[in-house]
N, C-alpha and C positions, 0 to 999 in steps of 0.2 A: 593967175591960174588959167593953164591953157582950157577950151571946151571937154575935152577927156576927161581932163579930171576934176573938173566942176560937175560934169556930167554923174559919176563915180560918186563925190563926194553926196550930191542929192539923190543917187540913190539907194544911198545908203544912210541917210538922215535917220534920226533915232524914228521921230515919226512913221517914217515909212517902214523901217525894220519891227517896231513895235505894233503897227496895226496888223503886217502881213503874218508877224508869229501868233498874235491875237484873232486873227479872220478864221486864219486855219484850226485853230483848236475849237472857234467857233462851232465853225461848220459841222467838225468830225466829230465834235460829244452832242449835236442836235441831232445830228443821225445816229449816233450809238442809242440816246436818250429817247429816239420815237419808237426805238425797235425795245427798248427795255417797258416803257409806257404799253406798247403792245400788247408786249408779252403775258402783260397780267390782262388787259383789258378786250383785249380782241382775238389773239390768236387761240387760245382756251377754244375757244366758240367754234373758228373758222378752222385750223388746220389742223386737228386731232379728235381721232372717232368721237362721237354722243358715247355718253355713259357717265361717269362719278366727273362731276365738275374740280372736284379739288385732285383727281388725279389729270385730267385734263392742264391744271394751272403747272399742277409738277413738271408735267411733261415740257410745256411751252418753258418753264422756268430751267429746263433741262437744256434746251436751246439757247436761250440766252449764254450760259459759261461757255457754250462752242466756243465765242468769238475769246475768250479768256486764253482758252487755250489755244488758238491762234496767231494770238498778238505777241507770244514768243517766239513763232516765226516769223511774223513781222519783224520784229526787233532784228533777228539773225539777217534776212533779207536785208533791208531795206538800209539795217544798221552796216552792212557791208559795202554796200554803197554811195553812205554816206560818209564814211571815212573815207573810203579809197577814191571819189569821184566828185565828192561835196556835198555839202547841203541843200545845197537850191536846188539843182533837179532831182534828186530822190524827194526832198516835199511835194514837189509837183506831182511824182507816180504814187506817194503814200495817197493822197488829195485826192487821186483820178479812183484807186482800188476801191478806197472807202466809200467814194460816192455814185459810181456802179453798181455796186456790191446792194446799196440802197434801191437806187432807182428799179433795180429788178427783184427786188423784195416788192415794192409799190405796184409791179405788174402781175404779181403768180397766182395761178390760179389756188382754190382753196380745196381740201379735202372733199366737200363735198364733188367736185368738178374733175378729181382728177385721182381720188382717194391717198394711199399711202407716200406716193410720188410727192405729194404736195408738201409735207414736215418734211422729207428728205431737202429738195430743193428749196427751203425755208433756211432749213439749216447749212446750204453750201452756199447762200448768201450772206449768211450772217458767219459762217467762216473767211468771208469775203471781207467784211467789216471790222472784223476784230485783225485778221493780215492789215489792211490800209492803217488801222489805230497804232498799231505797233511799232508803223515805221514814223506817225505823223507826231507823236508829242515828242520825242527825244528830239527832232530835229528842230521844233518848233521851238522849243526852251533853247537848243544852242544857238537858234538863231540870234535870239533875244541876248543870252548871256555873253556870248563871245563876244557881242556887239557896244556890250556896256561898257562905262568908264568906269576907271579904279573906284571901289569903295560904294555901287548901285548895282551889282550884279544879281543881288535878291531883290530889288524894285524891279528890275531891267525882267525877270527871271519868270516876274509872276505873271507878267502882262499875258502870254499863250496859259497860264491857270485860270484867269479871268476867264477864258472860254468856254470853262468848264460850267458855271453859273447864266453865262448868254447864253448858251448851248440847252441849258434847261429849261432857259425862261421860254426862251421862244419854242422848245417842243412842247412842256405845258401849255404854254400861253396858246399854241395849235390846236391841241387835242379839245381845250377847252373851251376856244370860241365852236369848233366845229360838234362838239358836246351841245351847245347853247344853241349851233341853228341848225343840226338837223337831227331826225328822229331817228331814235335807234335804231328803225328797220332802215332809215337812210344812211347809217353810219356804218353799221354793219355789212352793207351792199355794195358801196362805192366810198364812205368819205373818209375811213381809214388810213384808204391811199394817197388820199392826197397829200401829206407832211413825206411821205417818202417819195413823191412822184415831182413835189415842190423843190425836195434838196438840189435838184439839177440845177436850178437858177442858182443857187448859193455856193456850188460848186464852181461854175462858171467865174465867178467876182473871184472865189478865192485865189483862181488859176490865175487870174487878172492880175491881181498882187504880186502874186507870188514870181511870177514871168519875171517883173519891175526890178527886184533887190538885188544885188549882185552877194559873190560870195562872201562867207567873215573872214575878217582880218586872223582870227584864229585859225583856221584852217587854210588859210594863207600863206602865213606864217608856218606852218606845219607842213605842207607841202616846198617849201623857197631850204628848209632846213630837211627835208627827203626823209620823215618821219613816218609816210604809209607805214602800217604794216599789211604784209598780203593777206592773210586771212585776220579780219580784226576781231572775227568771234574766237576763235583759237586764242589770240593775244587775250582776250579779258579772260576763258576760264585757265589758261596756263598762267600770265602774269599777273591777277587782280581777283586773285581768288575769294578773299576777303574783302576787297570791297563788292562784291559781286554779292555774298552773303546777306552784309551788314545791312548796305543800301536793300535789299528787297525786305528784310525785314524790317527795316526804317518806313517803307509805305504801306505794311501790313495793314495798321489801323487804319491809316486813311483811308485806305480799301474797306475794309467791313463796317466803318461809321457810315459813310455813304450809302452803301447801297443796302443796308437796314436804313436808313433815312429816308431813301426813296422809293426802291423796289419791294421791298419788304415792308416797309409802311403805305405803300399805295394798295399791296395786296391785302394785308391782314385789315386798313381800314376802312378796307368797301365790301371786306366779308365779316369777321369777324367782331369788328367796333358798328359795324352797319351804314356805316356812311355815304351819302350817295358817289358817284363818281366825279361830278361837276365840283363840289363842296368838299371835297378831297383833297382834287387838282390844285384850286384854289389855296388851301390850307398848304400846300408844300411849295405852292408858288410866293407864298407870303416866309417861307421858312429859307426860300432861296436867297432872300436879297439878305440874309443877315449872312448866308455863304460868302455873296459877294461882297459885301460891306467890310469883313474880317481879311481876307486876302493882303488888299493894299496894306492894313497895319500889321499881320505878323511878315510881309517882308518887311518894310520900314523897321521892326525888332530886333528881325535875323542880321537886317544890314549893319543896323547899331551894338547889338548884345550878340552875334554869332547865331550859327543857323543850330549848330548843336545844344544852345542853351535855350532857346528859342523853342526846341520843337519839345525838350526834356519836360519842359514846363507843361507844353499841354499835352504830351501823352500823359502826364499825370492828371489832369482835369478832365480828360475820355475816361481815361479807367475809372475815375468817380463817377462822371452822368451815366456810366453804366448800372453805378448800384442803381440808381435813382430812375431809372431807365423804366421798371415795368410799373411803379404807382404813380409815374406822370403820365405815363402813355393811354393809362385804363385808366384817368382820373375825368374825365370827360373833353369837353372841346377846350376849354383851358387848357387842359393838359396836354393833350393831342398841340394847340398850339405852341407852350410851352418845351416841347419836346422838341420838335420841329424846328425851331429857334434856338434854342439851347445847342442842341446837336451841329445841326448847319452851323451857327457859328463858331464852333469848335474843327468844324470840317472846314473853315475857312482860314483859322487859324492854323492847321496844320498843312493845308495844302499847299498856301502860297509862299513859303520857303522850299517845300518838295524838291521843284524841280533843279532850283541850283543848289541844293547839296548834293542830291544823287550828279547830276552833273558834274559837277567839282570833285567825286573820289575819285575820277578817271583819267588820262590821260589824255589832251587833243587826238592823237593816232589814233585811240579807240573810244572816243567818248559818247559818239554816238550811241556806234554800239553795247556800250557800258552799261550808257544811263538810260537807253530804249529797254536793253535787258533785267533790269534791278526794275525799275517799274513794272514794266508789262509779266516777271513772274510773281510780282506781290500780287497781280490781279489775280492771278492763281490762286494762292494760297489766300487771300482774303475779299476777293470778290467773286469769284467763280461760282463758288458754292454758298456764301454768301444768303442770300434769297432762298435757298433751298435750306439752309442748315437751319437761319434761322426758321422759319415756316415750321420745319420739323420742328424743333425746340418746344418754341408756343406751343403747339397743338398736344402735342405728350406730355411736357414736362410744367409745363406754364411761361408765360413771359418774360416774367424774371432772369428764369437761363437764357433769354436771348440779350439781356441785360449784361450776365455772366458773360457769355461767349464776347461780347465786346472790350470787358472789362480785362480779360487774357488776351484778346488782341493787343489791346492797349499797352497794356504791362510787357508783352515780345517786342513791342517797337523800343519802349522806355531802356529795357535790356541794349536792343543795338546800339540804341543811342549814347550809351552809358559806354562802349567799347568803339565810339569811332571817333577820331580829330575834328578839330572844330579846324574848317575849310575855309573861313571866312576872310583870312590874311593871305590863302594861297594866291597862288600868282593865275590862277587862272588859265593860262598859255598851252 
């Protein structure tokens, strides 16, 4: 083997392709994750008028789905030129937006300082964030998947899901050491910014990576065989119309289990269960590792039993912890733990197959954009509003219907999944 292609070959080592699609997704859900942690915890205070504290939380909670509806244009962006021009440098620009987009969240002044201006450019940052999101998971999983060998393309797949659980540990694990050493009037002043003023260092590393890996063999291949297509958004909703469907309602639930597990549970129980914010943090930080714990074994199931039979199973086990959903939540700190584990693990179970099935209904020509598109509009439909639906729910109707509304999440993904092929023997290519 001449130096070329020993070079080529190492850098393209599973290793290195798996930590670089794992760094990235890192990075990009710690920053999604400090701005959602915020949103209930600080921004309320800082960048919208004095007056009713629970319209206050709406409002900030009204920011947060910007980036939702952003991240479909991301997908369209970024998913454009990731087909047409490759994977590895569109990660690099998804990496750079997202972590901008932060850094000057961590610098803006706050309503009092600057009054209405201040939630406007709040929220053109965090439309900042959700554009970068949109281009960075669909590349990140093809990174991974294209890269596997026959028959680990759901192990290969999850490794950039895993970042979704570091990504929370360490923006919990932030807000919470800086909870424990500085005082409210210290955190409220200056220390808030630090997790968003920190991501520059972690954005840095990830670029680092990311420069290192050369392109995939899939889209290699797809290029040597002159497969572009010129517009690849045009090609998925004219040629792939149904898997464009199917896939976004295949990540519905994951979407609304989630962010009722985190966002929605951060809020309702440091207001409504009274819990302090330290004691909270902790409690979803203990509910995260059972996230991540499930991940590695539902791909290990998807890879063995199909990704389709795999996930059929526990959207049917979602739709149950929903009935059960509002007398463990209210049953005390058992419960509240219980819940939080239960759920997470059910969120890990569903997630870590996600990304190569929605991957897999697509074509190489448009897969980025495919499977950047079917994710990033289930945020839509099941996390956007998410935190605010449920929030409503609870407060009118009781908890329970936030229990419900889970439970019909559930059951529309079970549906898709009931009308789409099992993907697991495709060729991948």
């Amino acid at each position: 083997m001449n130096h070329t292609s020993a070079a080529a070959a190492a850098a393209n080592s599973p290793r290195r392709v798996l930590f670089a699609s794992m760094i990235g997704t890192t990075i990009e859900f710690f920053d999604f994750y400090i701005y959602a942690t915020a949103a209930v915890l600080v921004f309320p205070k800082l960048f919208f008028p004095a007056g009713d504290p629970a319209s206050a939380v709406l409002q900030s909670l009204a920011t947060f789905a910007i980036a939702f509806f952003a991240r479909p244009i991301g997908s369209a962006l970024f998913g454009h030129f990731g087909d047409r021009i490759g994977r590895k440098a569109t990660l690099v620009a998804a990496l750079l937006t997202m972590g901008l987009s932060t850094v000057a969240i961590g610098l803006l002044p706050t309503y009092a300082q600057i009054g209405t201006l201040a939630p406007l450019l709040l929220a053109l940052c965090r439309f900042g964030q959700g554009l970068g999101l949109g281009g960075e998971w669909g590349g990140a999983v093809l990174l991974a998947t294209e890269n596997a060998p026959p028959g680990k393309r759901a192990w290969y797949g999850m490794f950039p899901q895993l970042g979704a659980p570091l990504g929370f540990i360490c923006s919990g694990g932030t807000f919470l050491l800086l909870s424990e050493t500085l005082s409210d009037t210290q955190f409220f002043n200056f220390g808030w910014r630090i997790p968003f003023l920190a991501s520059s260092l972690l954005v840095f590393m990830g670029l680092y990576v990311r420069l290192r890996i050369q392109e995939t063999p899939a889209f290699k291949r797809a290029l040597a065989r002159h497969e572009r297509v010129r517009v690849p958004m045009l090609g998925v909703l004219r040629d792939q119309p149904k898997a464009l469907l199917l896939g976004t309602l295949i990540a519905v639930a994951t979407f609304v289990l989630f962010y009722l597990m985190t966002v929605f549970a951060l809020s309702w129980g440091t207001t409504a269960l009274g819990y302090p914010r330290q004691q909270f943090l902790m409690i979803q930080l203990f509910g995260i590792l059972f996230f991540a714990a499930t991940i590695p074994w539902s791909a290990r199931l998807a890879d063995r039993y199909g990704r389709r039979r795999t996930l059929l199973w526990v959207s049917a086990l979602i739709a149950g912890f929903g009935l059960i959903l509002a007398p463990l939540f209210g049953g005390g700190l058992v419960g509240v733990l219980l819940t939080l584990a239960l759920g997470l693990a059910l969120m890990g179970l569903t997630y870590g197959p996600l990304g190569t099935i929605l991957s897999e209904l697509f074509p190489t020509a448009v897969r980025y954009t495919g499977a950047s598109l079917t994710f990033n509009l289930a945020g839509i439909v099941g996390a956007s509003l998410a935190p605010y639906i449920a929030t409503y729910l609870a407060r009118t109707y009781g908890l329970q219907y936030v229990g419900y509304y889970l439970s019909g999440a559930a059951l529309l993904t079970f549906g898709a999944l009931w009308f789409t092929h099992e993907t697991k023997d495709d060729d991948g290519q």
